[in-house]
N, C-alpha and C positions, 0 to 999 in steps of 0.2 A: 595802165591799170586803173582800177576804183580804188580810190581813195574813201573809207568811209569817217563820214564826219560823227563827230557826238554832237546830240542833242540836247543830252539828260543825262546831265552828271548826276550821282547819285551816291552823297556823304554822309558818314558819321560822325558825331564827337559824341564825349560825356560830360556835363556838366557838373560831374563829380559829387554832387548832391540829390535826395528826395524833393522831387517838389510839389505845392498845393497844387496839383493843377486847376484848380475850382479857383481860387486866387490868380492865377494866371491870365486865366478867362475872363472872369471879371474885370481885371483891371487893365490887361493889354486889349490895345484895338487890336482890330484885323483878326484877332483869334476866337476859335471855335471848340467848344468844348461837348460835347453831345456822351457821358459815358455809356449810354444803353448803347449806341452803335458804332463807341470805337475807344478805348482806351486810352486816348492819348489827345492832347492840346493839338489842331491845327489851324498853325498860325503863318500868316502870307507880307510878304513884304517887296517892294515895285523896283529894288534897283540894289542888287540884280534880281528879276524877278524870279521867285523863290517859292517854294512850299518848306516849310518843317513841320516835322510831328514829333511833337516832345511830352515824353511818357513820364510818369512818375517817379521811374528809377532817376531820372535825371540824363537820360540817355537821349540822345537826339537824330530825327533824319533827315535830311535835308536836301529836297530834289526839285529840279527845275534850270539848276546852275548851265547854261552855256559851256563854261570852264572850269578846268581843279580851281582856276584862281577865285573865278566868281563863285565857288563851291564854298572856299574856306571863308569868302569874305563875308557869305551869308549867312554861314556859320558863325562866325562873329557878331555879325550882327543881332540875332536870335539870342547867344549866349549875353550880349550888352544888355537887350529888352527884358529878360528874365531877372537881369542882374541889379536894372533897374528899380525893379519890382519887391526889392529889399530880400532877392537870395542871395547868402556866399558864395555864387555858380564859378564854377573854372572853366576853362578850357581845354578838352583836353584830347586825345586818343581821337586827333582828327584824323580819318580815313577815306580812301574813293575808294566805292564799293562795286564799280564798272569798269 
């Protein structure tokens, strides 16, 4: 039979907080903040290569992952670069949403 592979995991967390995303943008590389044509920070990172879009509520999505594992770990990682950036952010309500 066909075995079908995943490509494109596709996860959630909540970083349990509001965030600036205007400050986000500014201060992390790699991310892109455009409000007139999207509501949300997106921000890229190479290993594992990843997209997230992390919106105001503090909510996040994270796609590109190979694996759940490489899903949660990019997830982490996003959640660290925010946390960085002087927010209280948590981790939390990590989800695959494929």
């Amino acid at each position: 039979g066909i075995r079908p592979i995943l490509q494109n995991i596709v996860a959630t967390c909540n970083l349990g907080i509001a965030l600036d995303l205007k400050t986000i943008a500014m201060h992390a590389r790699n991310a892109e903040y455009n409000p007139k044509r999207f509501s949300a920070v997106i921000m890229r990172i190479r290993d594992p290569k990843t997209t997230a879009l992390i919106f105001k509520s503090g909510k996040m999505v994270v796609t590109g992952a190979k694996s759940e594992e490489q899903a949660r770990q990019a997830a982490r990682k996003f959640a660290r670069i925010v946390q960085k950036l002087d927010f209280p952010a948590r981790f939390t309500d990590f989800k695959i949403q494929n």
